[in-house]
C-alpha positions in Angstrom: -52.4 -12.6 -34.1 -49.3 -13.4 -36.3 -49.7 -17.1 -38.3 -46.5 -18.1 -35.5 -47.9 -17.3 -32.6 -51.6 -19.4 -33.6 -48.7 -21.8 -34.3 -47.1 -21.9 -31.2 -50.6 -21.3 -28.8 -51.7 -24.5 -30.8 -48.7 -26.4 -29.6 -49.0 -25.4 -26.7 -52.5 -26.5 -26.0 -52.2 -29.9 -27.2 -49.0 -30.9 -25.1 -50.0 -29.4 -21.8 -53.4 -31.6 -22.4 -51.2 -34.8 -23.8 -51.0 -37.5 -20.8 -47.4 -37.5 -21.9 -44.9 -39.9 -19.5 -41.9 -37.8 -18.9 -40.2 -40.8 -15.8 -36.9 -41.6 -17.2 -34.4 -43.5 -15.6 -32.1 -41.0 -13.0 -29.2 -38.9 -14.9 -31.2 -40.2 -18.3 -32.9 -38.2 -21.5 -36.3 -38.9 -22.0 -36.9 -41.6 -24.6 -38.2 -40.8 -27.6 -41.4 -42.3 -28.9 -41.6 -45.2 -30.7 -44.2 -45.5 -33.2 -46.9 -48.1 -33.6 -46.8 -48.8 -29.4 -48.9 -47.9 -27.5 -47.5 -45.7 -24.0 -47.8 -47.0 -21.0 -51.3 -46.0 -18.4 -50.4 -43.0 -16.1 -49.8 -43.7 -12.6 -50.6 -42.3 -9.7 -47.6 -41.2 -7.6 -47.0 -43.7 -5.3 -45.2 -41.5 -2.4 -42.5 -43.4 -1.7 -38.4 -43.4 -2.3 -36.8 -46.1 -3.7 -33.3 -46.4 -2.1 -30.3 -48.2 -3.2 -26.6 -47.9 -2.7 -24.9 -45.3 -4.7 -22.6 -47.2 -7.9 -21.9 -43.7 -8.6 -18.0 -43.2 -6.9 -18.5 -39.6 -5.9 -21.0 -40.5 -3.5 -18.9 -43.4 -1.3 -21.4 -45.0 1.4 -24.8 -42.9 0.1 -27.8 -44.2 -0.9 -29.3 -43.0 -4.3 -33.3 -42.8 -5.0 -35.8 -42.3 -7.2 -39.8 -40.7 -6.7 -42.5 -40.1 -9.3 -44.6 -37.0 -8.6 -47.0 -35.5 -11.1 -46.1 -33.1 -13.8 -49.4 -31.1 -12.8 -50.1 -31.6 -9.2 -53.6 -30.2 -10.0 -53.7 -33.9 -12.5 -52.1 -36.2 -10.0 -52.9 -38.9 -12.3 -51.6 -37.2 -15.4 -48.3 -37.4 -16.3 -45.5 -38.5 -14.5 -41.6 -37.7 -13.5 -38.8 -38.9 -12.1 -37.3 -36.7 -9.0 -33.6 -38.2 -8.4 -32.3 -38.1 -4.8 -29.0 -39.2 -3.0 -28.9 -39.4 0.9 -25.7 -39.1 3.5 -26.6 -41.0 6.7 -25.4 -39.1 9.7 -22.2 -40.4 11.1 -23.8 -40.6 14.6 -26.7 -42.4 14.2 -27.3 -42.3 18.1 -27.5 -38.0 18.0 -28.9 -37.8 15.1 -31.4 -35.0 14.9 -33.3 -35.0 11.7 -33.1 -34.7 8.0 -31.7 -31.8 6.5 -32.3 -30.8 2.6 -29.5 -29.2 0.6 -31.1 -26.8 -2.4 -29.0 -25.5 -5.1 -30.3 -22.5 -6.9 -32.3 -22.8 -10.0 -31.1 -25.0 -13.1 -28.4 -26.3 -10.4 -28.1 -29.8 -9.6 -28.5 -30.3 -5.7 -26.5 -33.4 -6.3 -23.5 -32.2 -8.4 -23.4 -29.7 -5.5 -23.2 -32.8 -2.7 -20.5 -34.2 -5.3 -18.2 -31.3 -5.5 -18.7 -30.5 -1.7 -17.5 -34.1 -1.2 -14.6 -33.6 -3.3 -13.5 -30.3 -1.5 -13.9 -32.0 2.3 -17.5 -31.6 2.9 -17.5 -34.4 5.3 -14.8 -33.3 7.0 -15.1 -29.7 8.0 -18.8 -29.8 8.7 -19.3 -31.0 12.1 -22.9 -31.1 13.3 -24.3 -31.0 10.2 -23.1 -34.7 9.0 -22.3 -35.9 12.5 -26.2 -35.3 13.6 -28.2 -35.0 10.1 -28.8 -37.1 7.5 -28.2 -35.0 4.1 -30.6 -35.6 1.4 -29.6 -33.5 -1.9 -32.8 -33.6 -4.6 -32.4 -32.2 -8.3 -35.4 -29.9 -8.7 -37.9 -31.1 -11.3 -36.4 -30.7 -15.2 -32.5 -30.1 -14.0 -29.9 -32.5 -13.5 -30.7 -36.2 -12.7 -34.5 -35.8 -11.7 -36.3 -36.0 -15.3 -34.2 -33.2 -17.3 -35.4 -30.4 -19.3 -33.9 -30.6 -22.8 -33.9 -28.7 -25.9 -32.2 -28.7 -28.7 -32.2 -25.7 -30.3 -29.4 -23.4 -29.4 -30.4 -21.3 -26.3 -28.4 -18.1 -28.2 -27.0 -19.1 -31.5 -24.8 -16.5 -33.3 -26.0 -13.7 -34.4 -28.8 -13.3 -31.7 -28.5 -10.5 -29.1 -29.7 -10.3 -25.7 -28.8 -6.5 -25.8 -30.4 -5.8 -29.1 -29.4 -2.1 -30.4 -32.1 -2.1 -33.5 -35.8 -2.9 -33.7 -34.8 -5.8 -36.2 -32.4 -7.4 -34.0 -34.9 -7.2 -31.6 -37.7 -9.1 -33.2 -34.8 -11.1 -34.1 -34.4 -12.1 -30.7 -37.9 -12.8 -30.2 -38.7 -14.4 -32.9 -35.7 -17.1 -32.0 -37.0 -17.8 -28.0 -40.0 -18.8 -29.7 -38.5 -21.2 -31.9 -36.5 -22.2 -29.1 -39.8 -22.4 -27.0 -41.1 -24.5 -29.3 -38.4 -27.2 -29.6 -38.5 -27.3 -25.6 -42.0 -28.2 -25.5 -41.8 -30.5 -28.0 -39.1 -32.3 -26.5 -40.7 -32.1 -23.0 -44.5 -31.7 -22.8 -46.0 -30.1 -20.2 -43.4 -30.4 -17.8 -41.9 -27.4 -19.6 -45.2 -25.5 -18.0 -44.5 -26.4 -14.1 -41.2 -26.0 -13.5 -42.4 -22.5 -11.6 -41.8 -22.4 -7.7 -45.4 -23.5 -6.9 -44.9 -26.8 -8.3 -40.9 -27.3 -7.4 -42.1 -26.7 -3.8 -45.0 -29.3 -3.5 -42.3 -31.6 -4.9 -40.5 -31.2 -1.4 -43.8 -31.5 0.4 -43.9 -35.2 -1.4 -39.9 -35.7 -1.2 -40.8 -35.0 3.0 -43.2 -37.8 3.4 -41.6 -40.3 1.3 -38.9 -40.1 3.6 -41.3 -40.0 6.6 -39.9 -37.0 8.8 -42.3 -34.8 10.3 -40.5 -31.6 9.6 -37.4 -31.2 7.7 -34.3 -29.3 7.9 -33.7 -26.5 4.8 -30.4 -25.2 3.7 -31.2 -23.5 0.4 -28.6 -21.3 -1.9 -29.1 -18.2 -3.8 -32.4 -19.3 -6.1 -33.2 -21.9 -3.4 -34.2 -19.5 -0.8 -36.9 -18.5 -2.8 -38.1 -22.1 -3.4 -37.7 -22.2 0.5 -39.6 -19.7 1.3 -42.5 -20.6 -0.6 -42.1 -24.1 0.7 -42.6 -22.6 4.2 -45.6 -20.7 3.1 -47.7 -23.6 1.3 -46.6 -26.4 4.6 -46.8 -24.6 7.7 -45.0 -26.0 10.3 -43.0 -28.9 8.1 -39.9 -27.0 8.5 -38.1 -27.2 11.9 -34.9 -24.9 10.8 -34.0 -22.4 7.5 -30.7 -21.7 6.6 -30.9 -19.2 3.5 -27.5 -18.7 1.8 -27.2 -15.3 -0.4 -31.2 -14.8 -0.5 -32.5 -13.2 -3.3 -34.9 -10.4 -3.0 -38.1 -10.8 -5.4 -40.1 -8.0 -3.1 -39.5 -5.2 -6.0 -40.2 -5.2 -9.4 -38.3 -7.1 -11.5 -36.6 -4.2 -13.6 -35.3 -2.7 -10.1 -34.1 -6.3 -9.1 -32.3 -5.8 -12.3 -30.8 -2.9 -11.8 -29.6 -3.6 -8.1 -28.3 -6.9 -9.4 -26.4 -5.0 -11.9 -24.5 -2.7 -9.5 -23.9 -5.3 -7.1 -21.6 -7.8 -10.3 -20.4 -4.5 -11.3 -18.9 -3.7 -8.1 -18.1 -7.2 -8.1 -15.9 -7.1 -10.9 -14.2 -3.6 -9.7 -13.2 -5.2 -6.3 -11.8 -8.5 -8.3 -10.1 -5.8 -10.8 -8.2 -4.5 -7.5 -7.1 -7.8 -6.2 -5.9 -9.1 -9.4 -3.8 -5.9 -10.2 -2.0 -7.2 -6.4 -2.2 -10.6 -6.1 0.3 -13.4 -6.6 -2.5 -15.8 -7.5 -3.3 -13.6 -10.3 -2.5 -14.3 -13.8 -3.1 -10.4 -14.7 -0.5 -9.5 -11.6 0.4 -5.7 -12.5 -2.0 -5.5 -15.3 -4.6 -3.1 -15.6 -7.3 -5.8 -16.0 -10.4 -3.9 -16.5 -8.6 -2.1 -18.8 -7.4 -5.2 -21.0 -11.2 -7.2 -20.1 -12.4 -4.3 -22.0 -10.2 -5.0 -24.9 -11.0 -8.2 -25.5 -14.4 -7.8 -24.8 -14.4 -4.9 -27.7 -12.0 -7.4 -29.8 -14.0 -10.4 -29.6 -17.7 -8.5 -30.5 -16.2 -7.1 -33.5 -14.2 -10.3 -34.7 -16.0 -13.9 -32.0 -12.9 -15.4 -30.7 -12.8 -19.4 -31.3 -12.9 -21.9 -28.8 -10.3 -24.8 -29.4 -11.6 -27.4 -30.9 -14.5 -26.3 -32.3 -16.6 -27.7 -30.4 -18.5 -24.4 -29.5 -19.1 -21.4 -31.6 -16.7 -18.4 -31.3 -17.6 -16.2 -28.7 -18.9 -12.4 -29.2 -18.1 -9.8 -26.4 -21.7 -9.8 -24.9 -21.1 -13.9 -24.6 -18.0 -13.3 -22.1 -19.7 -10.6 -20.4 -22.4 -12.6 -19.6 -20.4 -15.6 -18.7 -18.3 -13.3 -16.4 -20.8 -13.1 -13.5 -20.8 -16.6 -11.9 -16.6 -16.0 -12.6 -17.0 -13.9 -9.5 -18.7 -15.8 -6.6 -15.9 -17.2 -4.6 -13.1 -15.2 -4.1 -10.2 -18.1 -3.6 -11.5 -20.2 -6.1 -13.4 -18.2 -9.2 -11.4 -15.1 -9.4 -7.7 -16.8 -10.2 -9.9 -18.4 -12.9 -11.3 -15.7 -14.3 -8.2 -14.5 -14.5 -6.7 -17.3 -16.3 -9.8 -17.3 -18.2 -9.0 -13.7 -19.9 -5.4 -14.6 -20.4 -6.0 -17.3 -22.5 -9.0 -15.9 -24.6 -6.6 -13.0 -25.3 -4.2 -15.7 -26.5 -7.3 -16.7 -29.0 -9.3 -19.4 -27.2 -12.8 -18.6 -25.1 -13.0 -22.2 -23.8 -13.3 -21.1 -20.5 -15.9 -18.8 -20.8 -18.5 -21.6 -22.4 -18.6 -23.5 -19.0 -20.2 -22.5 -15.9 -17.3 -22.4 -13.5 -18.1 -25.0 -11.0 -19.8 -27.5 -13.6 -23.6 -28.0 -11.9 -25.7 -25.4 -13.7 -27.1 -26.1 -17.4 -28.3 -22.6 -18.9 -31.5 -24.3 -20.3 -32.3 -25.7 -17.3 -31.6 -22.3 -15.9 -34.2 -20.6 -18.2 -36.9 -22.3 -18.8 -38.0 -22.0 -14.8 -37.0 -18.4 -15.1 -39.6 -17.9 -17.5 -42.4 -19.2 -15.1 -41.1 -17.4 -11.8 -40.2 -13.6 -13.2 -42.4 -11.3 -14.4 -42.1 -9.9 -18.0 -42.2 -5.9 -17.8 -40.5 -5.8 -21.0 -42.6 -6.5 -24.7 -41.2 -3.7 -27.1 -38.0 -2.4 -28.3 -38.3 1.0 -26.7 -38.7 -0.5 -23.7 -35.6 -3.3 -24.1 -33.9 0.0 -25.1 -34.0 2.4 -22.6 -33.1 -0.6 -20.1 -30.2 -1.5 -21.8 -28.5 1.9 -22.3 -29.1 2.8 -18.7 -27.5 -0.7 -17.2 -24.4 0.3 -19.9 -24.2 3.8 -17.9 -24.3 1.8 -14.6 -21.9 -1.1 -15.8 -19.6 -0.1 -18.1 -17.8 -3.2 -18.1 -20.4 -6.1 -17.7 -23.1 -4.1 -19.2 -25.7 -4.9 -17.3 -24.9 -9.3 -18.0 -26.5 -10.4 -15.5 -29.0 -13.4 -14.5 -31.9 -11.3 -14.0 -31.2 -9.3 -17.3 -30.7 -13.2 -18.9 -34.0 -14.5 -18.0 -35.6 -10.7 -19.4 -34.3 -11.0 -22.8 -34.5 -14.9 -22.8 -38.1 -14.9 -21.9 -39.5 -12.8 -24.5 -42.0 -13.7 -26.6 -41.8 -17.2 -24.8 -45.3 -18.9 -25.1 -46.0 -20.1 -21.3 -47.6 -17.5 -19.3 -45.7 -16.8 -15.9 -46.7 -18.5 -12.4 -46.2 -15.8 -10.3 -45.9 -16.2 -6.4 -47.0 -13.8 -3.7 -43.7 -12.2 -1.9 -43.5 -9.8 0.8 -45.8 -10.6 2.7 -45.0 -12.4 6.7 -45.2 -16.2 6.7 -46.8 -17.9 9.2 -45.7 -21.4 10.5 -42.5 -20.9 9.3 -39.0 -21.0 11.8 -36.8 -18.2 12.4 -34.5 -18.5 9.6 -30.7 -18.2 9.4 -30.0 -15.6 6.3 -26.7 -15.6 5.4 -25.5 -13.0 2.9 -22.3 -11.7 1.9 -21.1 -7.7 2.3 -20.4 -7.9 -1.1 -21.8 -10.7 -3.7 -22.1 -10.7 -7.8 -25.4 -12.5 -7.5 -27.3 -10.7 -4.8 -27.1 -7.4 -2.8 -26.4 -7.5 1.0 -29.8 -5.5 1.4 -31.6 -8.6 -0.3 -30.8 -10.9 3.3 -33.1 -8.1 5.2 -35.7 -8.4 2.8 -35.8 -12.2 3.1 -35.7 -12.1 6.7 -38.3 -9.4 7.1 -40.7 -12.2 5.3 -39.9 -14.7 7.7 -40.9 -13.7 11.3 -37.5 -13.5 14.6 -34.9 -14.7 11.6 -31.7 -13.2 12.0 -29.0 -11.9 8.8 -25.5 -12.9 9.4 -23.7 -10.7 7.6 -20.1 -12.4 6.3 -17.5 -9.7 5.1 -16.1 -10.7 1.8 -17.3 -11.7 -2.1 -18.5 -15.5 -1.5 -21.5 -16.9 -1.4 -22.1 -20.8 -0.5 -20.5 -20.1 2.9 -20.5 -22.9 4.9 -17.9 -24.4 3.1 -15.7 -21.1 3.2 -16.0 -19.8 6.6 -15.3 -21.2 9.8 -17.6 -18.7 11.6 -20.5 -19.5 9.6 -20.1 -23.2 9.9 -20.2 -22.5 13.9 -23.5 -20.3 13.2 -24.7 -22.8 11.5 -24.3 -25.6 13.3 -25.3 -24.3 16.8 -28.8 -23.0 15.1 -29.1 -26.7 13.4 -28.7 -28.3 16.7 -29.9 -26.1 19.2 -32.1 -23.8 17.1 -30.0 -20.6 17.7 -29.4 -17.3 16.3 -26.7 -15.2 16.4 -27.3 -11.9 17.6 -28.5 -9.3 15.4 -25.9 -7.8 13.6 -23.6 -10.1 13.8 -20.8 -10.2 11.0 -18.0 -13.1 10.6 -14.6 -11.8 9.4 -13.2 -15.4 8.4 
């Protein structure tokens, strides 16, 4: 065993045994320590929700909350966080019907999601759901405002390949997640260790009796239906509906997941290729845009292209490629900004491809619980190899930059040992779910709704024609679906597909 990696097995062992307070205040770093006092006594979680009004002007007439929950829920006396919650009352308090739970996928604040729903006439256009529910959004433990996950070490500085093409830049690679590893738990503790599914979804268990509700209501996206899934598995019977937007599909092994995923943002990309060539909302209009994405992508790997300012480091090829993906989840909204995106890095400045495009995922945050939920097939070069020259045949333009690939080469050589859960197999005690799943999505395959629903016992796949995903906000049909199977518990008919 090398000299870093006693290093780093040493570091581990002493923080995930430290009885390290990691509550901060909502939408707060942790504090730092300060020497010669001594921390305060762990506490017990105390199981409830402490409300007050929201000062925060994106969330007019909600209620904002805090609950501590154990790090370890195997220790719950051991360390502490902070989850951070804000709650919509339902505008009919006299039909109201429950509580329903909004999920963001992983390293995505629930919250910031609420926000910019609000901001683009959530309220308004959602009928039953805020007439005759009370929305509670809760950031997942170690993302957003629940206590945050942060590191300070570059996730990928420059020079450091997620597509390495040499056994050096490689180990490289490796050698860099575990410095980055290190800086993470140093910052963080153990709560860098149970950020994994298991531990995210007793969180909900805890959020559901602090708000005292007998079974909630579930609307998870993309990442989320896995959380809500093995929610429904651990708590029989605490969930009275599932509505499971673009489901993800973790019943293969992960280097297939990869591939599929792969395909699906490369035809992605192909289909937003055709638009733009046509459309009026295009910047590119009349171009041939793979063609010039191509170019820039080849330009910028063999000189980065700056981003004003400074205030990020130029950006290779492989950095806009794999900042292209989430460009390509809402058809009406992302693509005429990926467009505009490419225009202006051709004109010399990348800015746009150093943010996520609607502003509520931070890539650490993304990571880290990547590391604990997906399985690591991959622990040589060879093997990196091989996979990488085949996604390159498969995706000639994106290469194969995709989430799943991300957390792969991210993940490698990182310290904490996975927490695997069991999928595939039938869940008892759970309701017929509502899967919702686009024809045609960068993130996730339409096949991946069947294997979701096939888990779930009587749930039902509406299929939506088109590139989105988060569909309730986009499309009047499934806003109906939804709402008649949140009120009356209702499916739509097998096979059912909305056109708008």
């Amino acid at each position: 065993m090398s000299r870093v990696m006693r290093q780093l097995r040493r570091t581990l062992t002493a923080l995930l045994t430290a009885g390290l307070v990691l509550a901060t205040p909502v939408a707060a770093a942790p504090a730092a320590a300060v020497p010669g006092r001594t921390a305060p006594a762990p506490q017990a979680p105390t199981g409830r929700i402490t409300w007050h009004p929201c000062t925060d002007a994106g969330f007019p007439g909600m209620q904002c909350g805090t609950m501590r929950v154990p790090v370890d829920w195997s220790r719950p006396r051991g360390a502490q966080l902070d989850l951070a919650l804000v709650r919509r009352k339902a505008d009919d308090p006299a039909r109201r019907q429950g509580t329903l739970l909004l999920n963001d996928g992983a390293g995505g604040s629930s919250i910031e999601q609420l926000r910019l729903a609000t901001r683009n006439g959530f309220p308004d256009i959602a009928g039953a759901m805020t007439r005759r529910f009370d929305i509670v959004a809760v950031d997942p433990r170690g993302v957003g405002h629940s206590t945050p996950i942060r590191c300070s070490e570059p996730l990928k500085p420059a020079g450091v390949s997620y597509f390495p093409k040499s056994r050096a830049a490689f180990g490289k690679l490796v050698a860099h997640n575990r410095t980055f590893a290190r800086d993470c738990l140093r910052r963080n503790g153990p709560l860098v260790a149970h950020v994994d599914l298991t531990s995210t979804a007793r969180d909900i268990e805890a959020v559901r009796t602090g708000l005292g509700v007998r079974r909630l209501n579930w609307y998870g996206i993309h990442y989320s239906t896995l959380l809500g899934r093995t929610y429904a598995a651990l708590f029989p019977g605490r969930l009275r509906t599932m509505t499971l937007d673009t489901a993800l599909d973790d019943t293969t092994s992960p280097l297939t997941r990869i591939v599929k995923e792969t395909a699906g943002a490369e035809e992605a990309f192909h289909r937003f290729a055709a638009w733009c060539a046509k459309s009026e909302q295009c910047a590119l209009k009349g171009h041939d845009v793979a063609a010039e994405y191509d170019a820039l992508v080849a330009r910028a790997d063999r000189t980065p292209v700056p981003v004003a300012g400074g205030t990020h480091r130029p950006l290779t090829g492989e950095d806009i490629r794999g900042a292209t993906q989430d460009y390509l989840n809402i058809k009406s909204v992302t693509w005429p900004a990926l467009a505009k995106a490419i225009v202006k890095a051709q004109a010399g400045d990348v800015t746009d491809f150093t943010v996520d495009p609607d502003g509520t995922l931070d890539p650490v945050q993304v990571l880290v619980p990547a590391c604990l939920d997906n399985a690591r097939p991959v622990r040589t070069f060879e093997q990196a190899d091989r996979l990488r020259k085949s996604l390159a045949v498969r995706a000639p333009h994106l290469g194969g930059a995709v989430r799943s690939w991300t957390a792969l080469a991210g993940c490698l050589g990182w310290p904490v040992p996975a927490k695997l859960v069991q999928a595939g197999r039938l869940i008892s005690g759970a309701p017929p779910a509502l899967v919702i799943q686009s024809t045609h999505q960068a993130l996730a395959p339409h096949a991946a709704g069947s294997a979701m629903a096939a888990q779930l016992p009587g749930s039902v796949v509406l299929s939506r024609e088109g590139d989105d995903y988060s569909m309730f906000l986009l499309s009047p049909c499934v806003r109906a679906a939804t709402n008649r199977y949140l009120t009356d518990r209702v499916l739509p008919a097998p096979g059912t597909v909305c056109t708008n």
